[in-house]
C-alpha positions in Angstrom: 21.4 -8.6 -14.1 20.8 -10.9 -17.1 19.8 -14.2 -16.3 18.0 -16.1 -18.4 14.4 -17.7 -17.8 13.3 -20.5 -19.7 10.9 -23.2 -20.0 13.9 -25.1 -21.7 17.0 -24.5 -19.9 20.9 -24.9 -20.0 21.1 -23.8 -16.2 19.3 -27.4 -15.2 21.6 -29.6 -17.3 24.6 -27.3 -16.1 23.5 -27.9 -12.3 22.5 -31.7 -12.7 25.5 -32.3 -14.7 24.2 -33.4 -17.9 24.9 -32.1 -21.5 22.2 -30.6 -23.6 21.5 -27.5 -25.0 17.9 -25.9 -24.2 16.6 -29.2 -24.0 16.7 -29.9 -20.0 13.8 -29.7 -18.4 12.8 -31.1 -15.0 10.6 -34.2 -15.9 10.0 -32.7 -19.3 7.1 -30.2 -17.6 5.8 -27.7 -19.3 3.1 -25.1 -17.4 -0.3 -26.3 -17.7 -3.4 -23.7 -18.1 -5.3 -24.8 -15.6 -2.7 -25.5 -12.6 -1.7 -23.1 -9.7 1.1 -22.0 -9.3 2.4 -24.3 -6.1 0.7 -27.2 -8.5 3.2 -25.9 -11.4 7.0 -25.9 -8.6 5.3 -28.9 -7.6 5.7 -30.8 -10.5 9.0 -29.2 -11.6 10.3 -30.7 -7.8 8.9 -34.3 -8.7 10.3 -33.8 -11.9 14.0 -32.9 -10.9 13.5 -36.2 -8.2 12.1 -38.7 -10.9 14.9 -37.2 -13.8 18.0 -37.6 -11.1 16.6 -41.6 -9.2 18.7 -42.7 -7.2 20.9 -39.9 -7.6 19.3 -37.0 -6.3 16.8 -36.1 -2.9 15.2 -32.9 -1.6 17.6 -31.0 0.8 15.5 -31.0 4.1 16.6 -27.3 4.7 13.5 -25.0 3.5 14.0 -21.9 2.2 14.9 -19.2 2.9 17.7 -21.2 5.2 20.5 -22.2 3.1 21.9 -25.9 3.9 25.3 -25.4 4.8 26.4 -28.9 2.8 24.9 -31.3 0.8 24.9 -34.9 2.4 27.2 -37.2 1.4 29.6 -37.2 -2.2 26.5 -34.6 -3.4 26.4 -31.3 -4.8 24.0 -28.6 -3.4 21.9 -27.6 -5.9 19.0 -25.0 -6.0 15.8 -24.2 -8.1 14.0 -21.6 -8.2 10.6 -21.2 -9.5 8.9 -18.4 -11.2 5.8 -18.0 -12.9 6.9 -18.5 -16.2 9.9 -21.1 -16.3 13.0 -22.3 -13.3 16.6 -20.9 -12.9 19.1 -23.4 -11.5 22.3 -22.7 -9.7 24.6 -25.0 -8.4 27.3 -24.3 -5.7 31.0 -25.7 -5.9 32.1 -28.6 -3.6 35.2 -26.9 -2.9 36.9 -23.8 -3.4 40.7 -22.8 -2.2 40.8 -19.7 -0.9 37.0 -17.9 -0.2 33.8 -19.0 0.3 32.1 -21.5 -2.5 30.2 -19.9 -4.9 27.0 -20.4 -6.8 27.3 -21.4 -10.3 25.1 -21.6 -13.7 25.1 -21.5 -17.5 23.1 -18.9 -19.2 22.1 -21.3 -21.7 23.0 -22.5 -25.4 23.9 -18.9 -26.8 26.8 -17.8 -24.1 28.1 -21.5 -22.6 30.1 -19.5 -20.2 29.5 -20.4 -16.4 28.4 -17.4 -14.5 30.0 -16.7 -10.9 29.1 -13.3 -10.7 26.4 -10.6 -11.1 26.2 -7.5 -11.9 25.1 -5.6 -8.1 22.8 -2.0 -8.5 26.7 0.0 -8.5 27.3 -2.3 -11.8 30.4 -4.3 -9.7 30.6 -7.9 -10.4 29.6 -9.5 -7.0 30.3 -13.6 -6.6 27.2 -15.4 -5.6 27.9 -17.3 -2.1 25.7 -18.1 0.9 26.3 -15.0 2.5 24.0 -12.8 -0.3 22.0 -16.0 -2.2 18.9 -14.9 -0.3 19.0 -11.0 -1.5 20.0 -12.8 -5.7 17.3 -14.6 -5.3 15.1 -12.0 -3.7 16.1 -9.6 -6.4 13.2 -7.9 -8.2 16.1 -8.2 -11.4 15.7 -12.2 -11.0 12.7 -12.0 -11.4 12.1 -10.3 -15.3 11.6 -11.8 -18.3 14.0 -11.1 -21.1 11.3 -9.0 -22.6 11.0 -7.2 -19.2 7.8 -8.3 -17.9 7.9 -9.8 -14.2 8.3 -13.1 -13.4 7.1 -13.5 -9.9 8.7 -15.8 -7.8 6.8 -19.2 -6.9 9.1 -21.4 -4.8 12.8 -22.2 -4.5 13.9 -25.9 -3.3 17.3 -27.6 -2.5 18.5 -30.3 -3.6 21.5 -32.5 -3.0 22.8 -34.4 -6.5 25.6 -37.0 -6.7 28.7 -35.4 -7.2 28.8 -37.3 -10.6 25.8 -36.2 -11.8 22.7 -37.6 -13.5 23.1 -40.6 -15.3 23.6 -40.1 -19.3 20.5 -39.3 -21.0 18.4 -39.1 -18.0 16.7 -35.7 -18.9 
């Protein structure tokens, strides 16, 4: 598995629907020294809220449930939190034949979406609600690209207009 943790990330502006490479970051955060953890997710969650207005709200389904829709003309979005940096997916509205899938951008290097991952047999398995909770459980999600662990902090849900964040907005 090889997705990418950043403190500067494609996989928001990909989810959130706004251009811009490596420069997306929820509310612009950045971890400071002194905060905890929960303080640190916190932020990023406020940030997400006060970067989308009017356009985005907190999914009322807490993890680990998985919010069968998003409300309205909205996308379901979710954000996990590690230690060090966020990874955002975001799943498809509609889909013809199977199950919607879970989608992100690696970031600015490889600006191919991602639908699949490779599973411990190296098969390419699509990311839906039926395995989100073991992707994001995965001990794999959760190394840095120098292979140091990245422990999980918190994961949220959010619902974003279908059209995005307004131009600019992050």
């Amino acid at each position: 598995m090889s997705e990418t943790w950043d403190l500067n990330s494609n996989c928001y502006g990909y989810a959130v629907k706004i251009k811009g490479c490596g420069l997306a970051r929820p509310g612009g955060v950045t971890r400071l020294a002194h905060e905890t953890d929960a303080q640190y997710a916190e932020r990023l969650k406020q940030g997400v809220l006060a970067d989308g207005g009017d356009r985005v709200s907190e999914n009322a389904v807490m993890w680990p449930a998985i919010p069968n829709n998003a409300s309205g003309n909205r996308s379901l979005v979710v954000m996990i939190v590690g230690k060090n940096g966020f990874h955002f997916l975001r799943r498809e509205r509609t889909r013809i034949k199977g199950p919607k899938r879970w989608k992100w951008k690696q970031g600015c290097l490889d600006n191919k979406v991602v639908t699949k991952v490779d599973d411990v047999h190296g098969t390419k398995t699509e990311i839906t609600n039926t395995n989100l909770v073991q992707f994001i459980n995965s001990p794999a999600l959760f190394t840095l690209s120098n292979g140091m662990p990245n422990p999980k902090v918190a994961v949220y849900f959010f619902d974003v207009n279908s059209w995005g964040f307004k131009s600019g907005s992050i």
